[in-house]
Steps between C-alpha positions, in 0.01 A plus 500: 500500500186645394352367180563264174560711204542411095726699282610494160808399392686469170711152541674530223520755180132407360343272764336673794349304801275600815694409820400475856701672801389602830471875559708632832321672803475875441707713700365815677624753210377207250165439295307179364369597161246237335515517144234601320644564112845529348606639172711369244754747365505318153852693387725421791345120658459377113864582492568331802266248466689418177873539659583796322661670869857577359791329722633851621145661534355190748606719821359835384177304323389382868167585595432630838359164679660267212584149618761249359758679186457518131460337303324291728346332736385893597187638638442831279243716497399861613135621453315372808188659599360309897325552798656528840375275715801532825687812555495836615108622588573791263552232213261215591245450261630706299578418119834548394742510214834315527833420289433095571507243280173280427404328821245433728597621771772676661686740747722784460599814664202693566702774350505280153119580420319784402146560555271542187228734493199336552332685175780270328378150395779184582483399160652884394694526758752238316610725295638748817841367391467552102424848597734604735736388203329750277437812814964412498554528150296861419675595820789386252406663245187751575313614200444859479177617462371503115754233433465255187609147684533149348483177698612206311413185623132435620562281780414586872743760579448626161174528554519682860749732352262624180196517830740749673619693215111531416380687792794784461319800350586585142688198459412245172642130563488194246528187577710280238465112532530219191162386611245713374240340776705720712320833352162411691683505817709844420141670443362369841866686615411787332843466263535478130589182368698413177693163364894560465512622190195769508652684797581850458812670529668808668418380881593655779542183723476134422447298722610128431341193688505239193832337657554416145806667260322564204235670779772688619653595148102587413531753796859692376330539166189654652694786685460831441900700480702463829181317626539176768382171514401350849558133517331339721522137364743210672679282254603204665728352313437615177726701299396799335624669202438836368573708212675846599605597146240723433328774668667375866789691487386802294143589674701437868281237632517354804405120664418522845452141752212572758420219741326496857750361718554863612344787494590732250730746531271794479327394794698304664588740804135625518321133437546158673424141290194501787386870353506371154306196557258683686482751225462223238158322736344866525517515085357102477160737628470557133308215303637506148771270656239246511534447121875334553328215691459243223492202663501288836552115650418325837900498681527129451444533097815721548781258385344368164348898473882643507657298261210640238576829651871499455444319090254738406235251400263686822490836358401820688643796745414429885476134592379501854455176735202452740572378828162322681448317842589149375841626329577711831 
């Protein structure tokens, strides 16, 4: 045994804790990482965080270092940026991203981080996960180039979607979100921005991250004849309705799930999940991600911080944790 370690842990759907354990000795093919900030991936832990895992979903819903079983007590979490402190030479020292849940401290397979350029900044590095989700679903669904492409739903992935769309040549994105605050940080993406109802038609692709029906609906309306929408959002156990009277059957569209358990299918003999989340830390280089970091808290504000995360009342994109000496 090699070190005390505190971790986060919902006890039960709206009540999180910090708990104590002991971390085990690292093996020869293992790594210590000390934790140095997290990210909170407001969609998917406010929905867990609230017990909104659906019975027959708990078992695919698992994160990869997940603890305890919906709908709780579970350790969730999976934007972990740390330091390795024991491990192979070629990894010591080194700062690393990982698919961990907020802790301290803690030790995986070496083969469970991946380095982060060092012209990347911890606090951006967070959001390695949010856009390997977004590098997955335009290997979904690639624009072509001069494209007209909608994203609905200004959240993080959202948000790292409309940044990736951006930089393709010739391409013109807009950003759609109810909250018209939202339209300062599609600028600082370099997207358009418009409220639900000022969005243009005749769209390519749509790409729909609002996890919300009328979102959804919002993004079938929006399409341009035989067009597709990308859905990207996780619905818990919510059910959504849509109406497919109108132009749904006549114009040919099409609804199509992306997620990032696995790669897509256009890539997936040429790409690992490694390659893409390697590919996802060289694009964090860029800086306008740094506008979808809208807030932070010390790891042991964490349990009163998520419960205003997961209601709403703490607005914002990012929420990141800082991780100091004394909390380590």
């Amino acid at each position: 045994m090699v070190d005390d370690t505190l971790a986060f842990w919902l006890r039960e759907p709206g009540v999180g804790e910090i708990r104590a354990s002991v971390l085990p000795e690292p093996g020869p093919d293992d790594v210590l990482v000390r934790t140095r900030r997290t990210g909170v991936s407001r969609g998917t832990e406010g929905l867990v965080f609230r017990g909104g895992v659906p019975a027959a979903q708990r078992d695919t819903m698992r994160a990869p270092f997940q603890e305890g079983d919906f709908p709780g007590p579970v350790k969730y979490g999976y934007l972990n940026v740390g330091v390795v402190e024991r491990g192979p030479a070629r990894l010591r020292g080194r700062t690393v991203f990982c698919l961990y849940p907020h802790q301290t401290a803690y030790v995986v397979p070496a083969e469970a981080v991946t380095v982060v350029p060092e012209d990347v900044p911890a606090s951006r590095a967070v959001l390695a996960g949010t856009v390997e989700t977004a590098v997955n679903a335009l290997w979904d669904a690639p624009p072509l180039l001069g494209d007209r492409v909608t994203v609905v739903g200004a959240g993080m992935v959202g948000c790292c979607v409309a940044r990736l769309v951006a930089r393709i040549p010739g391409t013109r994105v807009t950003l759609v979100d109810v909250d018209p605050s939202r339209r300062i940080v599609a600028a600082a993406l370099g997207a358009d921005f418009a409220l639900p109802g000022d969005a243009e038609g005749a769209q390519d692709l749509v790409v729909h991250a609002s996890a919300t029906a009328a979102g959804l609906q919002r993004s079938l309306d929006l399409l341009v004849a035989e067009g597709s929408v990308l859905d990207l959002s996780w619905y818990g156990d919510t059910e959504v309705t849509l109406s497919l009277g109108g132009a749904f059957h006549h114009d040919r569209l099409r609804i199509r799930a992306s997620q990032v358990g696995t790669v897509a299918a256009a890539r997936r003999g040429t790409r690992t999940t490694s390659d893409r989340l390697e590919l996802a830390l060289e694009l964090l280089r860029d800086p306008a991600f740094d506008v979808l970091l809208t807030s932070s808290c010390a790891f042991h504000e964490l349990p009163g911080v998520m419960s205003r995360l997961a209601d709403g009342s703490l607005p914002g994109l990012c929420h990141t944790v800082t991780y100091d000496e004394e909390s380590a």
